[in-house]
SEDO-20501 format. One record per residue (C-alpha): residue in three letters; x, z, y. Coordinates in Angstrom, 3 decimals, m for minus. Layout:
// SEDO-20501
KOLLUM type       xx       zz       yy
KOLLUM  Ala        X        Z        Y
...
END
This chain:
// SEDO-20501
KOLLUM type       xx       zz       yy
KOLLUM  Unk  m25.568   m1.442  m13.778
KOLLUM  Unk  m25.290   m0.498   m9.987
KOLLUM  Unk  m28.058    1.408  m10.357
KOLLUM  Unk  m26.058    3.654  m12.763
KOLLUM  Unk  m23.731    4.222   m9.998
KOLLUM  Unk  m23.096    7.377   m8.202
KOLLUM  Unk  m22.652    6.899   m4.459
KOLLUM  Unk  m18.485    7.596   m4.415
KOLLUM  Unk  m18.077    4.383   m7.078
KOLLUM  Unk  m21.055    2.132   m4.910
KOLLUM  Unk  m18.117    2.768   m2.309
KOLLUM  Unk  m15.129    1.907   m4.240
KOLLUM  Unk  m16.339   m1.337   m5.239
KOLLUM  Unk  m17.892   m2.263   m2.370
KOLLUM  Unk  m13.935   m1.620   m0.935
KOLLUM  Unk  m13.085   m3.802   m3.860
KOLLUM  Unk  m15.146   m6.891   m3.593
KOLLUM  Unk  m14.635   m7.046    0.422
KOLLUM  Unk  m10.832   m6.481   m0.531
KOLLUM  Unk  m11.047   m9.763   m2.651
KOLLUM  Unk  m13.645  m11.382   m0.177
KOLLUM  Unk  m11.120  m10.771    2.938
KOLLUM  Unk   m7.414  m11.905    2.564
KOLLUM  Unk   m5.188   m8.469    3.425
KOLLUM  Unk   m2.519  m11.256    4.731
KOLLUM  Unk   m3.758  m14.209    6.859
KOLLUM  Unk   m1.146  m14.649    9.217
KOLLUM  Unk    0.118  m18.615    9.195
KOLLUM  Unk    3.301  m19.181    7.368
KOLLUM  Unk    5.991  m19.643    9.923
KOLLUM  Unk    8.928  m22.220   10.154
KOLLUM  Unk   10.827  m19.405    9.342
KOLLUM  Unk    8.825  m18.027    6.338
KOLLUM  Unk    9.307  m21.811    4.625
KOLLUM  Unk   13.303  m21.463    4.746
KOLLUM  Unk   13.490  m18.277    3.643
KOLLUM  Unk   11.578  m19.330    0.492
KOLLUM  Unk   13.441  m22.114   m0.139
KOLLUM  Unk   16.525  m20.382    0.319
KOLLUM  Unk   15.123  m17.554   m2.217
KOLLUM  Unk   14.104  m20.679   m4.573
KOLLUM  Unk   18.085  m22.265   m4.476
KOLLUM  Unk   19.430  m19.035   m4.787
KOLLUM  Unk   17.365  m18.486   m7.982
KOLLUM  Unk   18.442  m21.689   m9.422
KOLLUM  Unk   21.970  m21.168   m8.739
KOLLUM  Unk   21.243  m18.345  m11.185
KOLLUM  Unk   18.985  m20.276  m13.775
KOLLUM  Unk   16.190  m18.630  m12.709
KOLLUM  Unk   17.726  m15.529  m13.401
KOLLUM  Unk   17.353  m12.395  m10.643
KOLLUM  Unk   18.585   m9.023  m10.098
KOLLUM  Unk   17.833   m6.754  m13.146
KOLLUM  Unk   15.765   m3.808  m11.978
KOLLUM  Unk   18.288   m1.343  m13.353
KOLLUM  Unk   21.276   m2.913  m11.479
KOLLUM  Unk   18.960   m2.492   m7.725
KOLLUM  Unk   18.234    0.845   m8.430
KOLLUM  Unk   21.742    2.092   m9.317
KOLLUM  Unk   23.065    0.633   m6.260
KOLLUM  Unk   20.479    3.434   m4.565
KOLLUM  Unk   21.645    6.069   m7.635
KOLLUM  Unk   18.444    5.801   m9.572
KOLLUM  Unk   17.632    5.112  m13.228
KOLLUM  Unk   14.213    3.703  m14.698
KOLLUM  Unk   13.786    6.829  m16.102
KOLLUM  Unk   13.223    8.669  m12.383
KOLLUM  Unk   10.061    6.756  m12.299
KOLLUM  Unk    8.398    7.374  m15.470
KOLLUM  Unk    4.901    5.600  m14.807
KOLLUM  Unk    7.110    2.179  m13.458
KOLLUM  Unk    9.547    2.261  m16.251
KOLLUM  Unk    5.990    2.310  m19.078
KOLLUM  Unk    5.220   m0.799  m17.238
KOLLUM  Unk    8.447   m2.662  m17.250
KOLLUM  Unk    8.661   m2.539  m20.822
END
């Protein structure tokens, strides 16, 4: 099959297998990083699990779903 290849693809998965060979993020989790999360986890279960709909984050910025019409395909 990689013989079936042209060059351009060879090169976009050889960007994709060292992508998933090579963590993008390995800097150590931080003091910091550990009570933010669990901060973020209590304030979810205040909530019952429940977060911020979408539509309520991007009004506060005067958007709609709608403005991003590839995003809002996915969301549904």
């Amino acid at each position: 099959m990689i013989d079936r290849l042209a060059p351009r693809q060879i090169a976009a998965v050889r960007g994709l297998l060292e992508a998933m060979l090579n963590p993008v993020d390995d800097e150590p989790v931080t003091d910091e990083d550990r009570t933010r999360f669990l901060h973020g986890q209590a304030w979810l279960a205040e909530r019952g699990g429940k977060g911020i709909p979408m539509e309520q984050v991007l009004a506060e910025f005067g958007l709609k779903p709608e403005d991003f019409p590839d995003a809002s395909e996915d969301a549904r």
